[in-house]
C-alpha positions as CSV (number, residue, x, y, z in Angstrom):
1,X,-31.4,-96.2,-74.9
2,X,-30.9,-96.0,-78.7
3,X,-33.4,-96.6,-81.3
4,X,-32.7,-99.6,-84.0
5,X,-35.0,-100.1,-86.8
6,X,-35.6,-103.0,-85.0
7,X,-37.1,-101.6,-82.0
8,X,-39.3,-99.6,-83.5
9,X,-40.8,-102.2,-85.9
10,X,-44.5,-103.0,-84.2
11,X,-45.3,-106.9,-83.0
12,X,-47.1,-107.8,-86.2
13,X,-44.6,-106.5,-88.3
14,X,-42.2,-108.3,-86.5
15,X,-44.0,-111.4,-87.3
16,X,-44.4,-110.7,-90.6
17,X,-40.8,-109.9,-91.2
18,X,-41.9,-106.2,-92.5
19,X,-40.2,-103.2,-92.3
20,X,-40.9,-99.1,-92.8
21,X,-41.5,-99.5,-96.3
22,X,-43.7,-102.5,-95.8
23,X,-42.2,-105.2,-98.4
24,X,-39.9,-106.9,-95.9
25,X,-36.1,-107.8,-96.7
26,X,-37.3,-109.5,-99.6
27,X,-36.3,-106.3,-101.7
28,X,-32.8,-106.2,-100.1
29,X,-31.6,-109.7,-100.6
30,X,-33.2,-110.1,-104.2
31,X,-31.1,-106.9,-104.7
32,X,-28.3,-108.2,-103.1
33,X,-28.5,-111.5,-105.1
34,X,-29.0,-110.3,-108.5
35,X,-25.8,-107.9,-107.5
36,X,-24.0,-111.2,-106.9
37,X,-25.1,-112.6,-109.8
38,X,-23.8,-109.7,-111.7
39,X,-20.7,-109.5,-110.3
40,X,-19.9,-113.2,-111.3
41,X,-21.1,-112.7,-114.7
42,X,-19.2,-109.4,-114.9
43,X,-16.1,-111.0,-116.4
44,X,-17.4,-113.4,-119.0
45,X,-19.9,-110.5,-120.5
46,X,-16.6,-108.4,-120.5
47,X,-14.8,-110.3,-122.6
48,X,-17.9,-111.2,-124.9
49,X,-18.3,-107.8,-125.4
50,X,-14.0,-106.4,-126.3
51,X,-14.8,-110.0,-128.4
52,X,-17.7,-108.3,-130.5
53,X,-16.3,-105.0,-130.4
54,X,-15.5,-103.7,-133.7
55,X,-17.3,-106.8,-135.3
56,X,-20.2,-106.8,-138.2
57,X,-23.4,-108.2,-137.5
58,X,-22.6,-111.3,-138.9
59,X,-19.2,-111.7,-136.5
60,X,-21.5,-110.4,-133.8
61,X,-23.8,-113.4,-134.6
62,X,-21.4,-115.8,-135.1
63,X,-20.2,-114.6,-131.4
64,X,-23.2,-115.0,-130.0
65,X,-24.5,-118.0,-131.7
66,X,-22.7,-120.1,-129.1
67,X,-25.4,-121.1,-127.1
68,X,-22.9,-120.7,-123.9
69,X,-22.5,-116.8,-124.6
70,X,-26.2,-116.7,-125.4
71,X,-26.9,-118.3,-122.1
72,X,-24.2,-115.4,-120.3
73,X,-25.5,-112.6,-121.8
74,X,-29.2,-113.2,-121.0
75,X,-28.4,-114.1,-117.5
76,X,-26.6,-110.7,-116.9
77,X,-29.7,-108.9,-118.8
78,X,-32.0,-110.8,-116.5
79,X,-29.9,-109.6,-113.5
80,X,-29.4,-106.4,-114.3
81,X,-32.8,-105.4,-115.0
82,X,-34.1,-106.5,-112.0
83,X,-31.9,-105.4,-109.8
84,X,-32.2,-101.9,-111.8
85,X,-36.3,-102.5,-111.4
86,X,-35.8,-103.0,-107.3
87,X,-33.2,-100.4,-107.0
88,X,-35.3,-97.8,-108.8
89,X,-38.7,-98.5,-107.0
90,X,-37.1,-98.3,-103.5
91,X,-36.0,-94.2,-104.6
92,X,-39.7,-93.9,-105.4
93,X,-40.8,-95.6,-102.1
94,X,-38.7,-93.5,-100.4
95,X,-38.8,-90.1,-102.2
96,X,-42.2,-89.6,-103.6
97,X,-44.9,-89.1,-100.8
98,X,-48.0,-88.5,-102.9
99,X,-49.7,-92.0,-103.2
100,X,-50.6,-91.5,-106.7
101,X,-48.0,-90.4,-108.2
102,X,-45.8,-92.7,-106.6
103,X,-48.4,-95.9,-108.1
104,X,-48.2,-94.0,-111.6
105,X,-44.2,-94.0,-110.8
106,X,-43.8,-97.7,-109.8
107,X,-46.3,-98.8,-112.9
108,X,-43.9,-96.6,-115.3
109,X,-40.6,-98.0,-113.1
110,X,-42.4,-102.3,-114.1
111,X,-43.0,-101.1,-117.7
112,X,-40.0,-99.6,-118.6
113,X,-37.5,-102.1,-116.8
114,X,-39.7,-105.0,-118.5
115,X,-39.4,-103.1,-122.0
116,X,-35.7,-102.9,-121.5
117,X,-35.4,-107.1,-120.7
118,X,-37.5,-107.7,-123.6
119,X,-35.8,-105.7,-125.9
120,X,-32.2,-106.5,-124.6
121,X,-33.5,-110.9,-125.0
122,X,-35.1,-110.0,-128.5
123,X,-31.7,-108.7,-129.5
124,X,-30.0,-111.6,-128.1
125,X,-31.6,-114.5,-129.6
126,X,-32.4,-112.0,-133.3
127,X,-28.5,-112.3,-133.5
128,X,-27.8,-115.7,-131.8
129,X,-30.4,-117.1,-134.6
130,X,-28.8,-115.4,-137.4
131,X,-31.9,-114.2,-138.4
């Protein structure tokens, strides 16, 4: 007889839909979702990018003033960071076994990942706007 994750979940984590780590699968498929998403957006931020490249700050702008690019390249930032946000707090789940310095980790892993969206969007619409 072989033990599956599945058989050794208990009863009421079956019927919670929990696993070892306690959170579920809502971690995997949000992962596995935002991956999607940036594999479809992987080829129109591509060519917004070589399109910038090598571009002044008002070329850049004038790129990215298109409200469709705009709307691209804060969808991948969106994506990206979270997936980078789940993918990070499931190493610290797993590897770090003292309870408070794995809370002080996951706080940091939120902070940082929503310091890096906010910075990535405030760029976006600073050079979308012209400003």
């Amino acid at each position: 007889m072989s033990l599956s994750p599945k058989s050794m979940r208990t009863p009421l984590g079956r019927v919670r839909n929990h696993g070892s780590s306690h959170s579920g699968t809502s971690d995997h498929w949000r992962q596995r979702i935002t991956a999607v998403a940036m594999l479809l957006l992987m080829i129109p931020v591509i060519f917004v990018v070589m399109s910038v490249m090598g571009r002044n700050q008002a070329g850049a702008a004038q790129i990215l003033g298109s409200p469709l690019v705009a709307i691209i390249m804060l969808l991948f930032i969106v994506a990206s960071t979270v997936h980078m946000k789940i993918g990070v707090q499931i190493a610290i789940e797993d590897y770090v076994h003292d309870e408070k310095l794995k809370l002080l980790a996951v706080i940091g892993n939120n902070f940082f990942s929503v310091s890096v969206a906010l910075a990535a969007i405030y760029a976006i619409f600073k050079l979308s706007s012209g400003v």
